[in-house]
C-alpha positions as CSV (number, residue, x, y, z in Angstrom):
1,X,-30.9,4.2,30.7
2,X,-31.0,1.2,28.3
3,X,-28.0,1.8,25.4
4,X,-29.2,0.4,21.5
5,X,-27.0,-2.5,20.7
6,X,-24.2,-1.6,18.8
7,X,-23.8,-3.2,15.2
8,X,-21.2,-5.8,16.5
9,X,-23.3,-6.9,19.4
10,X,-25.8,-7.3,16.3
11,X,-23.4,-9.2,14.0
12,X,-24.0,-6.6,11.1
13,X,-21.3,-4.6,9.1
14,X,-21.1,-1.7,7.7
15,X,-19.4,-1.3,4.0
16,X,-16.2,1.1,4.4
17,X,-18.0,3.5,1.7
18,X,-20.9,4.0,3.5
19,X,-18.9,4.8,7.0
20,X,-16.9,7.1,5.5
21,X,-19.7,9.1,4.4
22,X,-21.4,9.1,7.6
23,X,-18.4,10.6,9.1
24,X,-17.1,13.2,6.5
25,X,-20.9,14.2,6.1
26,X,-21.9,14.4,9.7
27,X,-24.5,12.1,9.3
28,X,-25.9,10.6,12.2
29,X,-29.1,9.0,10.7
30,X,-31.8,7.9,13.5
31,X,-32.1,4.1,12.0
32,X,-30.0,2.7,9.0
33,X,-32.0,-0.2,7.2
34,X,-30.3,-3.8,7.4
35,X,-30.7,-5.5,4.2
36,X,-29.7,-9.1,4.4
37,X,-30.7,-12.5,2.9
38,X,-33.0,-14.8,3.8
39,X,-31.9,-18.4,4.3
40,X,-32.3,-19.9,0.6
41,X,-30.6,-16.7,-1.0
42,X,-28.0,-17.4,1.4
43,X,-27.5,-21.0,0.5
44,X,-27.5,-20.3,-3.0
45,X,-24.9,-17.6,-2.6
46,X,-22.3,-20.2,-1.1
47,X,-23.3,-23.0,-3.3
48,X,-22.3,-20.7,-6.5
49,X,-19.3,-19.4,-4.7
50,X,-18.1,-23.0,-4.1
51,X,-18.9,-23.8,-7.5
52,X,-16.6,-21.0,-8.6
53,X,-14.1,-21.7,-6.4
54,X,-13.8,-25.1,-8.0
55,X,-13.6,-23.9,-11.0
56,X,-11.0,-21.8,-10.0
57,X,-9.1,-24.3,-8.7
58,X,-9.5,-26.0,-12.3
59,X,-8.3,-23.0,-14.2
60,X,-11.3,-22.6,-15.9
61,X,-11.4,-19.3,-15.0
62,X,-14.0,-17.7,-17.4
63,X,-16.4,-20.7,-15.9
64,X,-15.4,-19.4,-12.1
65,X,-16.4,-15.9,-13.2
66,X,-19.8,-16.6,-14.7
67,X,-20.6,-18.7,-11.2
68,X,-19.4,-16.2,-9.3
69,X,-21.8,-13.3,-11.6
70,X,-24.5,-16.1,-10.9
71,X,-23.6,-15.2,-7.0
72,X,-23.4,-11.7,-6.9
73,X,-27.2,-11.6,-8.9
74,X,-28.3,-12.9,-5.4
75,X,-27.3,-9.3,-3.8
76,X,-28.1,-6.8,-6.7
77,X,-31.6,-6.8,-6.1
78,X,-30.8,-5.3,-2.4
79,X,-28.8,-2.3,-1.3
80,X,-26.4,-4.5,0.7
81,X,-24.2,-2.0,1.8
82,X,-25.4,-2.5,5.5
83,X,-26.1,-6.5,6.4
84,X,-25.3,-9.0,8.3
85,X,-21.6,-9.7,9.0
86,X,-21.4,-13.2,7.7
87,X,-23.7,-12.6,4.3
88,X,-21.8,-9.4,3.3
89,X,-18.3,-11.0,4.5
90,X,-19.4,-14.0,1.5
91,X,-20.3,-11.1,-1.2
92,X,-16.6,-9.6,-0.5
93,X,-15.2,-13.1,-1.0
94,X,-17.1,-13.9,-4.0
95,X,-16.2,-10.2,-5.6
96,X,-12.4,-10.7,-4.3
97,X,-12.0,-14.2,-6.2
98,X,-13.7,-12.6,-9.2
99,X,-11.3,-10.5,-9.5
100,X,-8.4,-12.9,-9.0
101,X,-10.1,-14.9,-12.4
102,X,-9.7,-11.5,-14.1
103,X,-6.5,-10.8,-13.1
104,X,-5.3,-14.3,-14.3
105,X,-6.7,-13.8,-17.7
106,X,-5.2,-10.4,-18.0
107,X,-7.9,-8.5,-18.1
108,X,-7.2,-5.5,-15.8
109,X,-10.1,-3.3,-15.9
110,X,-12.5,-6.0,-15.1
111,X,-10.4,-7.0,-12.3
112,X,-9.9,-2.8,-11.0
113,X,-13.8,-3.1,-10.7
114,X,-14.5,-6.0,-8.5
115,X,-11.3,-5.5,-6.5
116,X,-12.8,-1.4,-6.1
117,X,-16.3,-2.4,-5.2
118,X,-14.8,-5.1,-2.1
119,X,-12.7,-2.4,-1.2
120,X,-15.9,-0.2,-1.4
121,X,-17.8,-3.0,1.0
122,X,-14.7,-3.8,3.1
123,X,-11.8,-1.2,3.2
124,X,-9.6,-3.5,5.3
125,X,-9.6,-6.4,3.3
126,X,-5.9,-7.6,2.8
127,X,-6.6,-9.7,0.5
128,X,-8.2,-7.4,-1.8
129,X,-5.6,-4.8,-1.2
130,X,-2.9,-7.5,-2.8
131,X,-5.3,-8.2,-5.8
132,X,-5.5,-4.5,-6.6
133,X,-2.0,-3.5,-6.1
134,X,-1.0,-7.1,-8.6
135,X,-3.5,-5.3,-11.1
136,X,-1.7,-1.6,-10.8
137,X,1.2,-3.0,-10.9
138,X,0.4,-4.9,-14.4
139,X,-1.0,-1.5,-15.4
140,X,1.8,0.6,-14.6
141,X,4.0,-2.2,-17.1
142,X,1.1,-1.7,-19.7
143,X,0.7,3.0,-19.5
144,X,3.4,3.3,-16.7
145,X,0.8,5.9,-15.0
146,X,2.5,6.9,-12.2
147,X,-0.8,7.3,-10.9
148,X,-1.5,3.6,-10.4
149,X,2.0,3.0,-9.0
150,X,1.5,5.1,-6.2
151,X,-1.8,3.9,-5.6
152,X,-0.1,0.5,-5.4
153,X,2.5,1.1,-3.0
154,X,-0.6,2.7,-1.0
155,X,-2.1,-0.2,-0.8
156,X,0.7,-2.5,-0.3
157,X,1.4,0.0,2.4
158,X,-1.5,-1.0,4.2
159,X,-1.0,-4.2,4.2
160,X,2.4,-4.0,5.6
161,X,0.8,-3.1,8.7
162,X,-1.4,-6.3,8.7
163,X,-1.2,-9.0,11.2
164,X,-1.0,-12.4,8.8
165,X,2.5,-13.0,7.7
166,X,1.4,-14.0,4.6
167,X,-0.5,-11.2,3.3
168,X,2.8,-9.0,5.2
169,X,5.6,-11.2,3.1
170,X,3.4,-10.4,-0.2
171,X,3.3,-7.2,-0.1
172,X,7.1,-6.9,0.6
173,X,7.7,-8.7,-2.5
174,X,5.0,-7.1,-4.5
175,X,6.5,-3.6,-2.9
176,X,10.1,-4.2,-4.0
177,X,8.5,-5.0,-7.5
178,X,7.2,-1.5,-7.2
179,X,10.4,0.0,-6.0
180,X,12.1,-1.6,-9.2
181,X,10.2,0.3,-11.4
């Protein structure tokens, strides 16, 4: 009996969202479309996201936010929510240092939404984990809503557990922030 490759032997991911409601739903669909980007969109995606990143680096942060927008257009027209591993692992970066720009110009909502939607894409994303618990943590100081300082030790939490002792030494920090409040 010949076994279906599996969606690792295939290089494609699945976003966290969509798993999720596979499993809580009981779905077991017989074929999930792959959505992914042909070669040019593909360049173009990491030739804005480089351009944003420099930006970035520059501290011209409303600049590195309209470049990475100018990315993300790329993927809107698709539902990229199953794709290959490389081409959604560049949407998460590009969404995760988009939020970071909106974070360092204090604006929080802005930066809740991209940091939720690469959570949404990629539940196990450390990175994007820190982002969101530095924006709870800035809204807690702004409402104190206990709310969004539990979901920040949550998330800080999670990345405890992570095996990059950098990510692991931020979130101790960022968690005895938390624990000060």
């Amino acid at each position: 009996m010949e076994v279906a490759p599996s969606f690792l032997d295939r290089e494609v991911m699945i976003a966290a969202s969509v798993t999720r409601r596979l499993v809580a739903e009981e779905l077991c669909p017989p074929t999930i479309r792959i959505t992914g980007l042909d070669d040019s969109y593909t360049t173009d995606l990491i030739y804005l996201k480089q351009k944003g990143n420099r930006h970035f680096m520059a501290k011209t942060y409303k600049a590195a936010i309209d470049a990475f927008e100018d990315a993300i257009d790329y993927v809107c027209m698709y539902h990229f929510f199953v794709a290959p591993c490389n081409q959604i692992l560049e949407v998460v970066n590009i969404l995760s240092n988009q939020a970071e720009c909106y974070l360092r110009l204090h604006d929080y909502d802005e930066a809740a939404g991209c940091v939720t939607n690469v959570i949404i894409l990629d539940g196990d994303y450390e990175k994007a984990r820190i982002t969101r618990a530095k924006v709870e943590l800035a809204s807690y100081k702004r409402k104190s809503s206990l709310l969004v300082l539990v979901q920040a030790c949550v998330d800080l939490d999670n990345v405890l557990e992570s095996s990059d002792p950098y990510y692991k030494e931020t979130a101790r920090i960022l968690l005895d922030e938390a624990n000060g409040f």
